[in-house]
N, CA, C and O atoms as CSV, one atom per row, in Angstrom:
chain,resi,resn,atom,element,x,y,z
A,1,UNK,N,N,88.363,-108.117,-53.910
A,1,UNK,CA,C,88.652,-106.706,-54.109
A,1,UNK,C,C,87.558,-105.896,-53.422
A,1,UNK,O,O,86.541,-106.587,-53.352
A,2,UNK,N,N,87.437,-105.010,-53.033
A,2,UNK,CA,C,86.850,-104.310,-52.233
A,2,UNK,C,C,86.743,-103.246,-52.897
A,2,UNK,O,O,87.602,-102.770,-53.638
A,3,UNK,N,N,85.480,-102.738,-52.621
A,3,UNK,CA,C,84.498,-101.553,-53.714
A,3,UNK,C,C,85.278,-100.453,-53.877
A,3,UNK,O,O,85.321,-99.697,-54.848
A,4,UNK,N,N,85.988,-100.407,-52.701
A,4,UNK,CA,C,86.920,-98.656,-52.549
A,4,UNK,C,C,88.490,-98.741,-52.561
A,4,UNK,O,O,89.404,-98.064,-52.090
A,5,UNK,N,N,88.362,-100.112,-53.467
A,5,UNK,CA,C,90.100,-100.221,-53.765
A,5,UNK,C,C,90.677,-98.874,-54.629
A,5,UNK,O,O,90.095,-98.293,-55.545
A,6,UNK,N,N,91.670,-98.643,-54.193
A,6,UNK,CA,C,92.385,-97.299,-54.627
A,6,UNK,C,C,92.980,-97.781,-56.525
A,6,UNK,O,O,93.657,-96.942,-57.121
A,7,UNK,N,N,92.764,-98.607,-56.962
A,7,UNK,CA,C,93.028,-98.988,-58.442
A,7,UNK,C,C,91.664,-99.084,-59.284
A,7,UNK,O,O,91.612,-98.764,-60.472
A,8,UNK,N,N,90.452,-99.604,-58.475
A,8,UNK,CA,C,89.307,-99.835,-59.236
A,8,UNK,C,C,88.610,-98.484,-60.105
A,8,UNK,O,O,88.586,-97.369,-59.584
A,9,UNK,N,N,88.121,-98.708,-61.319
A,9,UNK,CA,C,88.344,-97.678,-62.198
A,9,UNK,C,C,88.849,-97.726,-63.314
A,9,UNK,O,O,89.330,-98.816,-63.622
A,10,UNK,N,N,88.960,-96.285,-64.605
A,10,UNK,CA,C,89.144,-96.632,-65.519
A,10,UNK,C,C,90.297,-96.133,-66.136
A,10,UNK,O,O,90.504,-94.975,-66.502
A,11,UNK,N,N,91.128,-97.241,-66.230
A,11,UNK,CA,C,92.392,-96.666,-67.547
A,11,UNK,C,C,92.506,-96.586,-68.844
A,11,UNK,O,O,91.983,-97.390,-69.616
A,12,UNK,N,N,93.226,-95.571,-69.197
A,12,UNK,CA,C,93.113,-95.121,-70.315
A,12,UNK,C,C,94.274,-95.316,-70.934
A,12,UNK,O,O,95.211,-95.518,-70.162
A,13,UNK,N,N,94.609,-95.325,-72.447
A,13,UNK,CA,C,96.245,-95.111,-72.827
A,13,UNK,C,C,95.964,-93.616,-73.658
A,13,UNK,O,O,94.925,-92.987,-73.857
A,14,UNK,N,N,96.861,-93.457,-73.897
A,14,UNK,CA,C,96.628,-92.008,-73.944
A,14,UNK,C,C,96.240,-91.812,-75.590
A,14,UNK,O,O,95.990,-90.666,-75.962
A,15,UNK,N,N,96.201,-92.665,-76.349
A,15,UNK,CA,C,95.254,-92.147,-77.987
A,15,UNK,C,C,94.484,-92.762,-77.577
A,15,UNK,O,O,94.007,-93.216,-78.617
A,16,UNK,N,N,93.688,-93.359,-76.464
A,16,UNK,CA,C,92.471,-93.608,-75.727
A,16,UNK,C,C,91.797,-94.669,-76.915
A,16,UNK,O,O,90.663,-94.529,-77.374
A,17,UNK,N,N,92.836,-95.842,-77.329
A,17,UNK,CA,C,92.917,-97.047,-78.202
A,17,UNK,C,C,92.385,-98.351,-77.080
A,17,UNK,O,O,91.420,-99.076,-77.326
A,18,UNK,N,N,93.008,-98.426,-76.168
A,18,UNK,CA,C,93.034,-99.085,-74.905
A,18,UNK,C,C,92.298,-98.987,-73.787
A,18,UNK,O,O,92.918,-98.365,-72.924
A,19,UNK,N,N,91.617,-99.214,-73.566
A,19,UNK,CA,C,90.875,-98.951,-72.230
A,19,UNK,C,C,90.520,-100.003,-71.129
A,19,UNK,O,O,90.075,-101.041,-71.618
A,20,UNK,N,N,90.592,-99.996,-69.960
A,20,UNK,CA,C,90.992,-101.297,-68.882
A,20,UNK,C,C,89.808,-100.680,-67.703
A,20,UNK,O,O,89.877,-99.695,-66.968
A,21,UNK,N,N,88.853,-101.590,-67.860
A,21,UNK,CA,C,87.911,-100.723,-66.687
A,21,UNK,C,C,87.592,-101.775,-65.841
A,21,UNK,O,O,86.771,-102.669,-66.048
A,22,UNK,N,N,88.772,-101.489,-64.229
A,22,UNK,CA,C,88.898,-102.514,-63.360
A,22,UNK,C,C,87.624,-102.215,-62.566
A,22,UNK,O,O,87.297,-101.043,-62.379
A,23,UNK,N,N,86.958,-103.139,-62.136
A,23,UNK,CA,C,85.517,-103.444,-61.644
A,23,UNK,C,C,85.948,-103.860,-60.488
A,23,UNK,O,O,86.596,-104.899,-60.365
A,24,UNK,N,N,85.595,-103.005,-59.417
A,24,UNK,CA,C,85.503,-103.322,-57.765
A,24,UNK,C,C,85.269,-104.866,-57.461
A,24,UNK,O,O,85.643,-105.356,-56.395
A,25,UNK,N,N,84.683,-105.547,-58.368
A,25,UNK,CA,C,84.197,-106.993,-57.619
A,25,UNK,C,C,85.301,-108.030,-58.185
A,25,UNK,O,O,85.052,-109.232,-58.099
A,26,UNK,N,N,86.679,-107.534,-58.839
A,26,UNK,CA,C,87.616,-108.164,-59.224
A,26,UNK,C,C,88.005,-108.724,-60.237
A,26,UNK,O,O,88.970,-109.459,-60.449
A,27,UNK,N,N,86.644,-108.074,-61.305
A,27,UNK,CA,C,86.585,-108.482,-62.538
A,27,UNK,C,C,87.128,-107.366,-63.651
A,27,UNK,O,O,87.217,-106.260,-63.118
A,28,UNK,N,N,87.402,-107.364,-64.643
A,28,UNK,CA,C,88.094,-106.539,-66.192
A,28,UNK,C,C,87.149,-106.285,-67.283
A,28,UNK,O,O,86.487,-107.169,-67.826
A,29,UNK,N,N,87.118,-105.203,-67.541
A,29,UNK,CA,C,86.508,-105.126,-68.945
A,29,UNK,C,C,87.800,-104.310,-69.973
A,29,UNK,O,O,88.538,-103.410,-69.572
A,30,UNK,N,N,87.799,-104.746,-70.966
A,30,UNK,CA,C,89.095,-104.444,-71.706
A,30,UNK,C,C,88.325,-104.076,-73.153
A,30,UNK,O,O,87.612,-104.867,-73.771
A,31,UNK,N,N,88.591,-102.867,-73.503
A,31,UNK,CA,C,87.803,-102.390,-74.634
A,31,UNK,C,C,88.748,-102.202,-75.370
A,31,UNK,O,O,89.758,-102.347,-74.682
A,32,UNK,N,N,89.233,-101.753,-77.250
A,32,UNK,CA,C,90.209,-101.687,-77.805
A,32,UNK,C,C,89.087,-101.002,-79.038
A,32,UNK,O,O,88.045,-101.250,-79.644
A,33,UNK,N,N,90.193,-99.947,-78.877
A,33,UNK,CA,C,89.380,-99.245,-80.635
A,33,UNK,C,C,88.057,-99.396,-80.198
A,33,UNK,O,O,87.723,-99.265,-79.021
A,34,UNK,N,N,87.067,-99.751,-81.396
A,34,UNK,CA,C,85.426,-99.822,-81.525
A,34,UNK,C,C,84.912,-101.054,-80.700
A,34,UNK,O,O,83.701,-101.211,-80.545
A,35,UNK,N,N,85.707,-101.815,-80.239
A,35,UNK,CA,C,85.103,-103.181,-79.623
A,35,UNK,C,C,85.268,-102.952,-78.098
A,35,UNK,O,O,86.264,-103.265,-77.446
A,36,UNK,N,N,83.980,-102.273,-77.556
A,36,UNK,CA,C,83.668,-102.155,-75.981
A,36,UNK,C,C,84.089,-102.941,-75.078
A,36,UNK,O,O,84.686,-102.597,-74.058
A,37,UNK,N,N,83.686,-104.478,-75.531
A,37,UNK,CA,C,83.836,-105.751,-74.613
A,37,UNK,C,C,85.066,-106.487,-75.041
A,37,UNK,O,O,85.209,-107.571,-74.476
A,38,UNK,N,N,86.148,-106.095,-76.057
A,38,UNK,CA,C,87.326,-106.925,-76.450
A,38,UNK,C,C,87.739,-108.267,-75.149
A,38,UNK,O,O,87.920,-109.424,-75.528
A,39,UNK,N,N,87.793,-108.062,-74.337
A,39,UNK,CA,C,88.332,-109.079,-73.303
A,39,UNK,C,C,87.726,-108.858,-72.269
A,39,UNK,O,O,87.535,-107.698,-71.904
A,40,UNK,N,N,87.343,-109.785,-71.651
A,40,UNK,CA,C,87.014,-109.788,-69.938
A,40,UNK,C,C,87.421,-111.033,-68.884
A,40,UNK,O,O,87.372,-112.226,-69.181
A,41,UNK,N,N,87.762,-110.578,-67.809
A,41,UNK,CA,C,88.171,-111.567,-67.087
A,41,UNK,C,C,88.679,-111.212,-65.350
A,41,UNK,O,O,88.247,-110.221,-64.762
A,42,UNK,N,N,89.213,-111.759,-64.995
A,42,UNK,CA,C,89.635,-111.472,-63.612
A,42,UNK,C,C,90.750,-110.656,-63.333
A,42,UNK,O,O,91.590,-110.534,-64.225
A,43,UNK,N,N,90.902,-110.110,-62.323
A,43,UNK,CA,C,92.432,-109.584,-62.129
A,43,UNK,C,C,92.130,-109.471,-60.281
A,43,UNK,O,O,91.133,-109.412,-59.561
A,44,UNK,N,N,93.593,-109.485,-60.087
A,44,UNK,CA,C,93.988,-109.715,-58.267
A,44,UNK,C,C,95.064,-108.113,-58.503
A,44,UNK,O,O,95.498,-107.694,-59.576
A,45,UNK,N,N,95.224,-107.599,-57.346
A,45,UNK,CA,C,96.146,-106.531,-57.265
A,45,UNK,C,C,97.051,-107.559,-56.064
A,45,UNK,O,O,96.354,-108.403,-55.501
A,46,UNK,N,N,98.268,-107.516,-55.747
A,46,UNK,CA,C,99.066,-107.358,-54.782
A,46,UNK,C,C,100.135,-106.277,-54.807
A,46,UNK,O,O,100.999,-106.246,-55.684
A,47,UNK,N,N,100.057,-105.447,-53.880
A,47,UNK,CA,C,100.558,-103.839,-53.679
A,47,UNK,C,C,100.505,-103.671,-54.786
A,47,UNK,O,O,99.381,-103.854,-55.252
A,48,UNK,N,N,101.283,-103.375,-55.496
A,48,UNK,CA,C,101.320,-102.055,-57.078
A,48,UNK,C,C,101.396,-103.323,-58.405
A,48,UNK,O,O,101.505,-103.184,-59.624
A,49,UNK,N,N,101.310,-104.269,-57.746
A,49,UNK,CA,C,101.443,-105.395,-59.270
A,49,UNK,C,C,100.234,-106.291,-59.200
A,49,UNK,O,O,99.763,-106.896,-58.237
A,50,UNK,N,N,99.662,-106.198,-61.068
A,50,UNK,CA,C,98.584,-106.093,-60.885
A,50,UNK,C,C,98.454,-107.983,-61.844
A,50,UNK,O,O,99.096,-108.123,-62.885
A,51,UNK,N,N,97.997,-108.622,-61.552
A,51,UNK,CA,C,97.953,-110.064,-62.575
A,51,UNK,C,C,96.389,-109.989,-63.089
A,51,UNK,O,O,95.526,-109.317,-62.526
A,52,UNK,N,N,96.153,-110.906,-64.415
A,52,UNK,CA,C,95.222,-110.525,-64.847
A,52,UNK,C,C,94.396,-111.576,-65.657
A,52,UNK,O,O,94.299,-110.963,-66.720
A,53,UNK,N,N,93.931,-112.411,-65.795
A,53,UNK,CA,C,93.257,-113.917,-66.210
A,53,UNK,C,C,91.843,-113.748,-67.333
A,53,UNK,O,O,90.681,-113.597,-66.957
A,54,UNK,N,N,92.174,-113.799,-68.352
A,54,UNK,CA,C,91.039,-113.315,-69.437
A,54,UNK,C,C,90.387,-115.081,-69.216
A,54,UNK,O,O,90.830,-116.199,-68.954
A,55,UNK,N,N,89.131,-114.440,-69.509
A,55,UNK,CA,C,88.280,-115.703,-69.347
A,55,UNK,C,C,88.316,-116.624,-70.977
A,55,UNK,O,O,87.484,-117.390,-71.463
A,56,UNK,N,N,89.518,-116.195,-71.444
A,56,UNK,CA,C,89.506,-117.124,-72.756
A,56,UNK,C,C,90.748,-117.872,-72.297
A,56,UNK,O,O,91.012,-118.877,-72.958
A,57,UNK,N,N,91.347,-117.650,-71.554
A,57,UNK,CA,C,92.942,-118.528,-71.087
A,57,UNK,C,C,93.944,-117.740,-70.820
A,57,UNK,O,O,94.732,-117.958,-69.900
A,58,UNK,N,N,94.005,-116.768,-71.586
A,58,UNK,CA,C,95.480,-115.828,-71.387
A,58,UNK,C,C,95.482,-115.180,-70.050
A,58,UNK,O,O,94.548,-114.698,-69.409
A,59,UNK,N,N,96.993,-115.302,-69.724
A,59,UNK,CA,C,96.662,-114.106,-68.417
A,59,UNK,C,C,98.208,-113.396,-69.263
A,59,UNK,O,O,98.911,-113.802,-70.188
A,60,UNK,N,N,98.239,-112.105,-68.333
A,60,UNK,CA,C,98.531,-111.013,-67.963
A,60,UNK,C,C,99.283,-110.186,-66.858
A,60,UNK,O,O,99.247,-110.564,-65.687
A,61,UNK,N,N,99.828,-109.280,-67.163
A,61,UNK,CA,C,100.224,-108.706,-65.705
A,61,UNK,C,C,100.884,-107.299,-65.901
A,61,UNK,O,O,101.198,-106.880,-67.015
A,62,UNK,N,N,101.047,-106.694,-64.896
A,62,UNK,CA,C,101.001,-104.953,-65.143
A,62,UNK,C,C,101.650,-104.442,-63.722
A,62,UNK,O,O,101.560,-105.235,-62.785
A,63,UNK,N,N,102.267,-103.238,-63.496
A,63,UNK,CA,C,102.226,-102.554,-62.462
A,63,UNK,C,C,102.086,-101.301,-62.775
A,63,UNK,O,O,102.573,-100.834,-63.804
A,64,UNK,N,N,101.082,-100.283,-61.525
A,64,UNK,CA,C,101.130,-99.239,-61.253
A,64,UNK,C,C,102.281,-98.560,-60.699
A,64,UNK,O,O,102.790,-98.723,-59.590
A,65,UNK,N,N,102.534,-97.969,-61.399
A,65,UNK,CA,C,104.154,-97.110,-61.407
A,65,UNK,C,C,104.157,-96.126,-60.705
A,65,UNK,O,O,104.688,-96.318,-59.612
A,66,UNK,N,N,103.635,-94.762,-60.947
A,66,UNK,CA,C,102.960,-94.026,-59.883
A,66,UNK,C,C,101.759,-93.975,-59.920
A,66,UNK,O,O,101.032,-94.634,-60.665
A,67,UNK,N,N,101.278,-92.798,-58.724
A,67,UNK,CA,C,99.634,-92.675,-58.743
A,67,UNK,C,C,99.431,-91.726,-60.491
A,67,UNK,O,O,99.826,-90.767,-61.154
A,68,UNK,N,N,98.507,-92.909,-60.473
A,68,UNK,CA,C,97.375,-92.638,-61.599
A,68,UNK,C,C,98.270,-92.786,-62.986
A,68,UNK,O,O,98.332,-91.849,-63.781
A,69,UNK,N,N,98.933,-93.995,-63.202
A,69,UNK,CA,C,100.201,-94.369,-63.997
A,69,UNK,C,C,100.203,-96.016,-64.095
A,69,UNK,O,O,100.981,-96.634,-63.368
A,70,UNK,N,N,99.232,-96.801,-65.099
A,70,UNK,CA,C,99.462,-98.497,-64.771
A,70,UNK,C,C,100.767,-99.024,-66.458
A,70,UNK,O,O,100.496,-98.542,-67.558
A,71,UNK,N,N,101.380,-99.496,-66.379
A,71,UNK,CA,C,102.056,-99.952,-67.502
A,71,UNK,C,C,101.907,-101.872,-67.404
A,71,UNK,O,O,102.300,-102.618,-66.507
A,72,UNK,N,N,101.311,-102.149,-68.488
A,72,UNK,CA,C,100.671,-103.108,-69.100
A,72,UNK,C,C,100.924,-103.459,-70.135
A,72,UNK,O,O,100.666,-102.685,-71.056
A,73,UNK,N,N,101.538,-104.773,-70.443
A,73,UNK,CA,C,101.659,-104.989,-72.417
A,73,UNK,C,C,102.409,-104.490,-72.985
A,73,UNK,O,O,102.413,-104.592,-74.212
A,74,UNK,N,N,103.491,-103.633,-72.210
A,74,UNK,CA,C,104.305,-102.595,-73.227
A,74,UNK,C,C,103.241,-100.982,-73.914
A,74,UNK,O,O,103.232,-100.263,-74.913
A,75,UNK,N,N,102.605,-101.099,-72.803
A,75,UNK,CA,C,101.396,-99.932,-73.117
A,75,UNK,C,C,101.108,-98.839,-71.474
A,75,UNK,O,O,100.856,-99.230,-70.334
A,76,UNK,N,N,101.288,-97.367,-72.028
A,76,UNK,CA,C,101.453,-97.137,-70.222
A,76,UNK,C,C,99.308,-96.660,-70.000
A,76,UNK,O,O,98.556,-96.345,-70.922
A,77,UNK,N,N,99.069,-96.748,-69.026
A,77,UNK,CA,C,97.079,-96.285,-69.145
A,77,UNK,C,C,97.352,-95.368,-67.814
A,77,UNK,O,O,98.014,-95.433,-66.778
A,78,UNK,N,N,96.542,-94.570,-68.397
A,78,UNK,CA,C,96.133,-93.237,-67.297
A,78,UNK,C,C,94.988,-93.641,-66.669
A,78,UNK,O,O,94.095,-94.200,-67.307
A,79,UNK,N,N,94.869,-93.335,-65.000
A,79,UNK,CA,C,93.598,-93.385,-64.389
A,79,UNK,C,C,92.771,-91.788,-65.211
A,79,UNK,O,O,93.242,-90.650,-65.222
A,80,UNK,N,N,91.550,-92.232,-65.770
A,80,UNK,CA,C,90.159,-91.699,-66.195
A,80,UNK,C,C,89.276,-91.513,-65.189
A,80,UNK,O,O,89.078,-92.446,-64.411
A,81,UNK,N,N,88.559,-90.214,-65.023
A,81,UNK,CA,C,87.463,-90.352,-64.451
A,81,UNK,C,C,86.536,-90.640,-65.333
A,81,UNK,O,O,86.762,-90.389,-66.517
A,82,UNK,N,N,85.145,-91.302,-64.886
A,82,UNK,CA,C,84.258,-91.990,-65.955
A,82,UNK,C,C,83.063,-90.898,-65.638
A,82,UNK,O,O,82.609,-91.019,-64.500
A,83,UNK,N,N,82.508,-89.920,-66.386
A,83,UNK,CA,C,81.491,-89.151,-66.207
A,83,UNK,C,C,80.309,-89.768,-66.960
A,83,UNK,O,O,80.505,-90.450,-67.966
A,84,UNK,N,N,78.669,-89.454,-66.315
A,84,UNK,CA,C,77.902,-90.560,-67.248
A,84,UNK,C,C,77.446,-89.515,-68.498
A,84,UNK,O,O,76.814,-89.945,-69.463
């Protein structure tokens, strides 16, 4: 994945329960409610469909529907800007 991939970044679901913060170097951080680090693991994009490999075994998979629109899990996440 490449630093200035147009997906890398952070999604949101919208009661901001969910959060998916795709990491330029091809890796996931998956936060839920109070637990920051809930899941982490890999993910690959090919065009708008996104697969996703938690480093406990499960994988995953998602597509970006439109810009700034990913649906995942039966869950839709908004691209976030991340301010520090």
């Amino acid at each position: 994945m490449q630093p200035n991939h147009p997906y890398a970044g952070m999604w949101i679901t919208d009661d901001n329960r969910v959060r998916h913060e795709l990491l330029p170097n091809g890796r996931y951080v998956e936060a839920r409610g109070q637990r920051e680090r809930a899941y982490e693991g890999r993910y690959e994009v090919n065009g708008t469909h996104i697969e996703y490999w938690d480093d406990t075994g499960f994988t995953a998979d998602g597509d970006f529907v439109e810009e700034g629109t990913l649906h995942h899990g039966g869950m839709i996440f908004r691209r976030r800007s991340v301010t520090p």
